[in-house]
py3Dmol code that shows the C-alpha trace and the ligand (Angstrom):
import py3Dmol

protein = """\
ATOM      1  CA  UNK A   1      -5.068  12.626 -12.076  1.00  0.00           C
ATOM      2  CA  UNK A   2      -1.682  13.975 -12.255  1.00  0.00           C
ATOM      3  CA  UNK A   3       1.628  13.867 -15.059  1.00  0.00           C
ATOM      4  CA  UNK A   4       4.652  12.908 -14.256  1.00  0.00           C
ATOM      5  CA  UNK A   5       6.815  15.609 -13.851  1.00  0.00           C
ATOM      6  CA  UNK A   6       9.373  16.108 -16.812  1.00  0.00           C
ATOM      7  CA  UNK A   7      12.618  14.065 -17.157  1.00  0.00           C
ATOM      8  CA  UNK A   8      15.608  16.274 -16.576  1.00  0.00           C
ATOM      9  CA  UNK A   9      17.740  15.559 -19.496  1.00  0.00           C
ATOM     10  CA  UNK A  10      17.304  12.124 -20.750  1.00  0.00           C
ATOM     11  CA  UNK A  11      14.228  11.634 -22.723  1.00  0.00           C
ATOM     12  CA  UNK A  12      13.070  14.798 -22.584  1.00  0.00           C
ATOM     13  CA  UNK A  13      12.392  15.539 -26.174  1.00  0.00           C
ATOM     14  CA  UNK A  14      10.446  11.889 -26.108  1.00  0.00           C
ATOM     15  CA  UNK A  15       8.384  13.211 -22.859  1.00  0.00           C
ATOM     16  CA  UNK A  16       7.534  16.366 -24.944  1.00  0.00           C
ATOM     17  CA  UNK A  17       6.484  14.776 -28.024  1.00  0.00           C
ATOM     18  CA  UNK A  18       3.943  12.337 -25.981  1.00  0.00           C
ATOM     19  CA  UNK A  19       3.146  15.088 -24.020  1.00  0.00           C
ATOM     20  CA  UNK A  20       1.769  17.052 -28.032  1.00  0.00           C
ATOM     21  CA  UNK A  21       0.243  14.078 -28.917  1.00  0.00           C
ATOM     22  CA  UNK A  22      -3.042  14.188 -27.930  1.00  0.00           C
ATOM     23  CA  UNK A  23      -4.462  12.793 -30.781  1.00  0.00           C
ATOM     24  CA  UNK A  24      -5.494   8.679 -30.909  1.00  0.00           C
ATOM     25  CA  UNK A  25      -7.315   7.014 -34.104  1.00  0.00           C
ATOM     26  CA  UNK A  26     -10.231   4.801 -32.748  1.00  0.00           C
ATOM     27  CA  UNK A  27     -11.207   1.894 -34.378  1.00  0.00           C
ATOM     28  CA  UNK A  28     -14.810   2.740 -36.267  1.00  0.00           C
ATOM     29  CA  UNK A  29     -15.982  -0.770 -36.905  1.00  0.00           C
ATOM     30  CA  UNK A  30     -18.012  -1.175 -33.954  1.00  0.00           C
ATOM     31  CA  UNK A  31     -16.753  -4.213 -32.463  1.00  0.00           C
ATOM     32  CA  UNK A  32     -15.090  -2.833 -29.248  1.00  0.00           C
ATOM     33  CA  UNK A  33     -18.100  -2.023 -27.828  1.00  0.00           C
ATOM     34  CA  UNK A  34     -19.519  -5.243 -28.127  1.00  0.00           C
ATOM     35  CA  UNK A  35     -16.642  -6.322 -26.735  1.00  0.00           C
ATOM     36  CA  UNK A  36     -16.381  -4.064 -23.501  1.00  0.00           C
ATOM     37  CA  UNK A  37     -20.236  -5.721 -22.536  1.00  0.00           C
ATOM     38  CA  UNK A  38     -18.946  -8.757 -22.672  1.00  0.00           C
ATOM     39  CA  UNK A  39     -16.123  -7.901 -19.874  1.00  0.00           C
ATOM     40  CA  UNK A  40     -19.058  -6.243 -18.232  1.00  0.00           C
ATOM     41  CA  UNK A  41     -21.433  -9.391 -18.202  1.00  0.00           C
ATOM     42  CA  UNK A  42     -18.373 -10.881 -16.924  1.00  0.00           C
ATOM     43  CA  UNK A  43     -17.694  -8.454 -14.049  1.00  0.00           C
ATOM     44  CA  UNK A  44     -21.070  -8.770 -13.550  1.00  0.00           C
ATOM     45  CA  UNK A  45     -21.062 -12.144 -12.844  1.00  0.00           C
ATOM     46  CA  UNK A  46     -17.648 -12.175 -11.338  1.00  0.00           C
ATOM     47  CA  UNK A  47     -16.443 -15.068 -13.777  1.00  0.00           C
ATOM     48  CA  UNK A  48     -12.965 -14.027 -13.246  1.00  0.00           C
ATOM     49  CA  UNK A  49     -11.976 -16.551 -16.137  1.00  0.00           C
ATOM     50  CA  UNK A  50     -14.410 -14.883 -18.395  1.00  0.00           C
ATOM     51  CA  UNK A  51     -13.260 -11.202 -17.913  1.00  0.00           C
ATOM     52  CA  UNK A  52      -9.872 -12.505 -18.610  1.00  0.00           C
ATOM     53  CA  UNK A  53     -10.978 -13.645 -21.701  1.00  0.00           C
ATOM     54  CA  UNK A  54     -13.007 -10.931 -22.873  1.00  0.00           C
ATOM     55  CA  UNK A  55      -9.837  -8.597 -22.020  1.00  0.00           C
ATOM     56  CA  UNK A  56      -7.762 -10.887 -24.253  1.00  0.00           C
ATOM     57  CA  UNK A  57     -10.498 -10.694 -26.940  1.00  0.00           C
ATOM     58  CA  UNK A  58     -10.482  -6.817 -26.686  1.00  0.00           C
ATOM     59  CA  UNK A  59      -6.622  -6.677 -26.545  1.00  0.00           C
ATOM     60  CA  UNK A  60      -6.637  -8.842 -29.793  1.00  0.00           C
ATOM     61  CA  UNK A  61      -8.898  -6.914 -31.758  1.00  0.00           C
ATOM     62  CA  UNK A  62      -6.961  -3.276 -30.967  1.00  0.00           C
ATOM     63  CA  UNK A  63      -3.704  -4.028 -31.248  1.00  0.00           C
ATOM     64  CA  UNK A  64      -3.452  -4.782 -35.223  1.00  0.00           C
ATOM     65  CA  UNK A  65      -5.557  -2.020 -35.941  1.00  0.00           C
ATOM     66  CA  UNK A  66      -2.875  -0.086 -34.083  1.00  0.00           C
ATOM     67  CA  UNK A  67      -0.366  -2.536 -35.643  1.00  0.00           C
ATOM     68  CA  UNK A  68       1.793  -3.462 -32.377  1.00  0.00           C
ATOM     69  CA  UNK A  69       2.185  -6.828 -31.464  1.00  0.00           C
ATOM     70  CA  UNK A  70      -0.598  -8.683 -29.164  1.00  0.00           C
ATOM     71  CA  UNK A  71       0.021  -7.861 -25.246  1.00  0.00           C
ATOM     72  CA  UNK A  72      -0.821 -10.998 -23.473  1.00  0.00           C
ATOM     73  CA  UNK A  73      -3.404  -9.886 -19.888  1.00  0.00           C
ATOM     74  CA  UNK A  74      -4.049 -11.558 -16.713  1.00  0.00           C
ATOM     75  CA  UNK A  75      -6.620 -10.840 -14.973  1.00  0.00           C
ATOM     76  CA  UNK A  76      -6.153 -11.470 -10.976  1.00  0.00           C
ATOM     77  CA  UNK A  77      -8.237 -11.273  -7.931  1.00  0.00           C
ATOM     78  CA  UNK A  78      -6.275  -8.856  -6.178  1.00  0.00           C
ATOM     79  CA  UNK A  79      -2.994  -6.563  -6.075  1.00  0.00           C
ATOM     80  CA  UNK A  80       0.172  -8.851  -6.167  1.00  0.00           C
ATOM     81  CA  UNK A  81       2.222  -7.905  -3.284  1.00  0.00           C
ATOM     82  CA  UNK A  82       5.036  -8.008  -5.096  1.00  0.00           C
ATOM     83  CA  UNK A  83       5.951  -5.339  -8.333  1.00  0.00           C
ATOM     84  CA  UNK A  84       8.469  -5.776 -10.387  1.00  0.00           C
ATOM     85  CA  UNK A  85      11.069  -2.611 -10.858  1.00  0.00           C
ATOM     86  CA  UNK A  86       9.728  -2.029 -14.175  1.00  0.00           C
ATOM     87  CA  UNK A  87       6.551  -2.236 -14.540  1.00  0.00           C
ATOM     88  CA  UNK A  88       3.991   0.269 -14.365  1.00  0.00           C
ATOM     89  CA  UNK A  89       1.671  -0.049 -11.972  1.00  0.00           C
ATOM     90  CA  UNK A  90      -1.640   1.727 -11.328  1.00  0.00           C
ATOM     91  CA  UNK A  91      -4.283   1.686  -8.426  1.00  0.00           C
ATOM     92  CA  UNK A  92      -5.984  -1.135 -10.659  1.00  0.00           C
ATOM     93  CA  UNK A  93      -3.283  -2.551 -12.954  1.00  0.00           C
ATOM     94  CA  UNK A  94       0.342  -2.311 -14.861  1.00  0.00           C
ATOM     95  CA  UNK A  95       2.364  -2.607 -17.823  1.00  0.00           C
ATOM     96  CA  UNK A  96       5.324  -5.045 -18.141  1.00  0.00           C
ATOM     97  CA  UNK A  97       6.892  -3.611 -21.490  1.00  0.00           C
ATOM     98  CA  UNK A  98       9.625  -6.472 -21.441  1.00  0.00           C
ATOM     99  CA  UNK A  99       7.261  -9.212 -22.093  1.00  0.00           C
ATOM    100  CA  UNK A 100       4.292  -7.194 -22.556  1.00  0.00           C
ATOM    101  CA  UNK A 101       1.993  -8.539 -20.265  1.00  0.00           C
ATOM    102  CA  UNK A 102      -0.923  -6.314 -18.739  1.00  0.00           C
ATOM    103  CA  UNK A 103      -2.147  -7.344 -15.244  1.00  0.00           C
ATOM    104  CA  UNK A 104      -5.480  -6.102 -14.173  1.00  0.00           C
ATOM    105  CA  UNK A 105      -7.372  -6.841 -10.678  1.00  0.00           C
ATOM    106  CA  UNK A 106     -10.421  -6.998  -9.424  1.00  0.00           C
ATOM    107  CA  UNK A 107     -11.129  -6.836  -5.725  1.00  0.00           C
ATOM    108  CA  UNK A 108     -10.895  -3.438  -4.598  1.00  0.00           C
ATOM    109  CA  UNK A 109     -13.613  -3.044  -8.221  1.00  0.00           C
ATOM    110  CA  UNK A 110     -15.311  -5.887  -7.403  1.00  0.00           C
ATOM    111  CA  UNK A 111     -16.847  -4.511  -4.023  1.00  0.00           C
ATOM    112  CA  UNK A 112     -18.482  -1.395  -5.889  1.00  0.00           C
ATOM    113  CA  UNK A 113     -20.791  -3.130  -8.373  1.00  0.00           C
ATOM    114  CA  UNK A 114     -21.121  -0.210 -10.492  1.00  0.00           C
ATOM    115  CA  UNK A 115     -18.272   0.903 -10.844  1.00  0.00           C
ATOM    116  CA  UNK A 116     -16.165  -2.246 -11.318  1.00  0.00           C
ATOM    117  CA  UNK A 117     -16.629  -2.409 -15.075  1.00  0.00           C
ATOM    118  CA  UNK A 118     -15.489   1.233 -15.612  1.00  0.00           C
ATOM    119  CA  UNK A 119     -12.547   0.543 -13.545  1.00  0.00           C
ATOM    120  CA  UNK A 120     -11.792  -2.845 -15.363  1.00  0.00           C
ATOM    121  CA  UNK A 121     -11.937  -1.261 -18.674  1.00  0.00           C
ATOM    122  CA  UNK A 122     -10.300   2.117 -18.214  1.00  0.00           C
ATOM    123  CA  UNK A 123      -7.795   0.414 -16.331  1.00  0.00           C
ATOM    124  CA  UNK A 124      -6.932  -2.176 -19.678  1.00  0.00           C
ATOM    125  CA  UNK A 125      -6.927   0.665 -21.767  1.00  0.00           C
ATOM    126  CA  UNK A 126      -4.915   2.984 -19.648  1.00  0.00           C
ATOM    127  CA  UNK A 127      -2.572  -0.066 -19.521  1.00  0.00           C
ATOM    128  CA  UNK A 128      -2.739  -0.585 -23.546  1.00  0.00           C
ATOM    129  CA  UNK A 129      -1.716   2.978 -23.775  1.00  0.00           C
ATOM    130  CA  UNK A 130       1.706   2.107 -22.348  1.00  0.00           C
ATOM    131  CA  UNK A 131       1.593  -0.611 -24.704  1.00  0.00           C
ATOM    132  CA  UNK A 132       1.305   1.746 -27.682  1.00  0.00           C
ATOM    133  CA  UNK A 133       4.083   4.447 -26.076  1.00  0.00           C
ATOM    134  CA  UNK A 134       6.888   1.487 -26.165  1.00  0.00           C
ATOM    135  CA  UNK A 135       5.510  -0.635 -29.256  1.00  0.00           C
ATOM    136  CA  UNK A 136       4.387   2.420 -31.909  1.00  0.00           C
ATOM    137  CA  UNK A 137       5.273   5.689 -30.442  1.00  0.00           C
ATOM    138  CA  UNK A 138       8.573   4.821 -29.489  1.00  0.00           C
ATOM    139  CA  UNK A 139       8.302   6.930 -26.186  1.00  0.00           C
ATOM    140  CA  UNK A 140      11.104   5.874 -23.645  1.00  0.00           C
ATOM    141  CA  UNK A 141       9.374   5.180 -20.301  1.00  0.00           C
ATOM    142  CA  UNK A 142       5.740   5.570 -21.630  1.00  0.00           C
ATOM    143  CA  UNK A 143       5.220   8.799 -18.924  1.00  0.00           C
ATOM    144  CA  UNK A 144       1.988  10.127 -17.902  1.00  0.00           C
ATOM    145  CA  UNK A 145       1.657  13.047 -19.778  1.00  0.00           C
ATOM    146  CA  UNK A 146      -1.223  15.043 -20.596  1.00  0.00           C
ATOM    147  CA  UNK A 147      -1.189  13.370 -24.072  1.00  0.00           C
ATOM    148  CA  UNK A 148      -0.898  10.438 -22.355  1.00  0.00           C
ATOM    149  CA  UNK A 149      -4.330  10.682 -20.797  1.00  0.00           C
ATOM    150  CA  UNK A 150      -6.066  12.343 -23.945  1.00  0.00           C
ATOM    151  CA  UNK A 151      -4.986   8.993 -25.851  1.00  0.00           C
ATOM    152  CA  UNK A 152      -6.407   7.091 -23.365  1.00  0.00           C
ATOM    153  CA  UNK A 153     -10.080   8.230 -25.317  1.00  0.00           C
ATOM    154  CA  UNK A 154      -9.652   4.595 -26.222  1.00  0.00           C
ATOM    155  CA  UNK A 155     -11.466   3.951 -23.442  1.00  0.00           C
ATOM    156  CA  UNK A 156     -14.657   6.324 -23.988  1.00  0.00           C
ATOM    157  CA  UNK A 157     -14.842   4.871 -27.276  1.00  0.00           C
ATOM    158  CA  UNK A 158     -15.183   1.734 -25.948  1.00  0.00           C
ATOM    159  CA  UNK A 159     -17.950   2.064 -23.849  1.00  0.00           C
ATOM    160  CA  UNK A 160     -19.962   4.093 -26.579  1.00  0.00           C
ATOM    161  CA  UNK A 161     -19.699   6.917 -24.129  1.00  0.00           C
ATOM    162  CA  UNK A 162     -18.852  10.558 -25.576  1.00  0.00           C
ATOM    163  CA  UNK A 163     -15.243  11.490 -25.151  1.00  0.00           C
ATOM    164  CA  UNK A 164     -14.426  14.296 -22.539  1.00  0.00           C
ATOM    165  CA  UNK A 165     -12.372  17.455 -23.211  1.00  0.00           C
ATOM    166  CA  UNK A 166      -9.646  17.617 -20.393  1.00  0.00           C
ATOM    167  CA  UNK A 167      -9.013  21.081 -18.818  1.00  0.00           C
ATOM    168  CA  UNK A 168      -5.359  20.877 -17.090  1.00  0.00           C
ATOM    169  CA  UNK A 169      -4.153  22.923 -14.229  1.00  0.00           C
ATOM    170  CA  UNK A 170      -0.347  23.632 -14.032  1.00  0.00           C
ATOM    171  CA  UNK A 171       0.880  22.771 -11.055  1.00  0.00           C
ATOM    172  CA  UNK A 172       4.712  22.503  -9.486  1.00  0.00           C
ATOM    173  CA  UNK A 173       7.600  21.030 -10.878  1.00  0.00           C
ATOM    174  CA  UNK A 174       6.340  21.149 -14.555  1.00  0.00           C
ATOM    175  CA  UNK A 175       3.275  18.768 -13.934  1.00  0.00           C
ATOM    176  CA  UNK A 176      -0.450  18.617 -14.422  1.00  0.00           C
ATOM    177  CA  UNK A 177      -3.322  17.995 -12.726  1.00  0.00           C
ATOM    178  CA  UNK A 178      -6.777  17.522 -14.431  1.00  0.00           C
ATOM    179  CA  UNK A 179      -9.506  20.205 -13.687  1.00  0.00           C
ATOM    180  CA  UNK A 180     -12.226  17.274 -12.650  1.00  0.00           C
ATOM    181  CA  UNK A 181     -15.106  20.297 -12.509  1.00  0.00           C
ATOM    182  CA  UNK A 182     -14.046  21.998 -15.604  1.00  0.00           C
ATOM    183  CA  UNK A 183     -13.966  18.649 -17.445  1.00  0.00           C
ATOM    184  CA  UNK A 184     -16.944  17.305 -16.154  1.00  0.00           C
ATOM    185  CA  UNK A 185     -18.971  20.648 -16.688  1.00  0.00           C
ATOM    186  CA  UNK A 186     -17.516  20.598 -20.213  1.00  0.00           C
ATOM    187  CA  UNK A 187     -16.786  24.120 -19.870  1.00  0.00           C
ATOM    188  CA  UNK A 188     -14.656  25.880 -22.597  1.00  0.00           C
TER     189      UNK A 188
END
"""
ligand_1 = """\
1
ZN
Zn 0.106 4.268 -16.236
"""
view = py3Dmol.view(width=600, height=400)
view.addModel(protein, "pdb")
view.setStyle({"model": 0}, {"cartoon": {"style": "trace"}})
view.addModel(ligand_1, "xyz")
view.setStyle({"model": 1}, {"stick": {}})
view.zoomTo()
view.show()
């Protein structure tokens, strides 16, 4: 996983100020998890209908506890062709801030059984993430910063697993790359 490389001029000082905040609250009333099996029973049983609802479910419960407006989600069967100019768009999803619509799909998940649910879910909440940058934080072009990535604990925390510290190596240009061994081995 890599940043983005810093803006030049123009929202810089927002690009910095996502970049310090590494910090997310999590929700502590124990529903998301509960949630996230759902989308994994789902995934499971490739009830495409059903994961979209459980996504909708989980964005509903996060986003007043973050208070930003509900993001609508579609879940599709595989990676539109087509991407708009500005959305964001991941290996497994994207972000339309303008009507604030995540897209997630499934086929390239589907294939690897195990993996699919991780992918499903880190991939909403990597997606909710931009949501929060344009809807709380106020961060022009919700960039991947290093913050960026240590807010997106939102998805640990949803799958009861324990959240990872993230060792970063510099790398040209003013980005980032994460140390996978480091962060795995939980070295300090
Ligand atoms: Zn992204």
């Amino acid at each position: 996983m890599l940043t983005d490389a810093p803006p030049r001029k123009l929202n810089l000082a927002g690009f910095r100020e996502s970049d310090r905040r590494t910090a997310l609250d999590l929700p502590d009333d124990g529903r998301l998890p509960g949630i996230a099996k759902s989308i994994e029973s789902a995934m499971k049983a490739e009830a495409i209908a059903s994961v979209r609802r459980a996504c909708a479910d989980f964005l509903k419960d996060v986003s007043p506890f973050y208070g930003v407006p509900d993001c609508s989600v579609r879940v599709l069967a595989a990676r539109p062709l087509r991407v708009h100019e500005h959305w964001k768009t991941e290996l497994f999803g994207d972000y339309d801030p303008e009507v604030m619509l995540i897209r997630v799909w499934m086929r390239t998940a589907v294939r690897k059984e195990v993996s699919a649910f991780g992918a499903i879910l880190s991939t909403l909440c990597h997606e909710f993430c931009h949501h929060l940058d344009y809807k709380k934080f106020a961060f022009a072009g919700s960039r991947h910063t290093r913050g960026f990535y240590e807010r997106a604990v939102l998805h640990h925390h949803a799958r009861g697993s324990p959240p990872k510290r993230l060792f970063w190596v510099p790398m040209p240009g003013g980005r980032w790359r994460i140390d996978w061994q480091k962060t795995n081995r939980g070295a300090s």
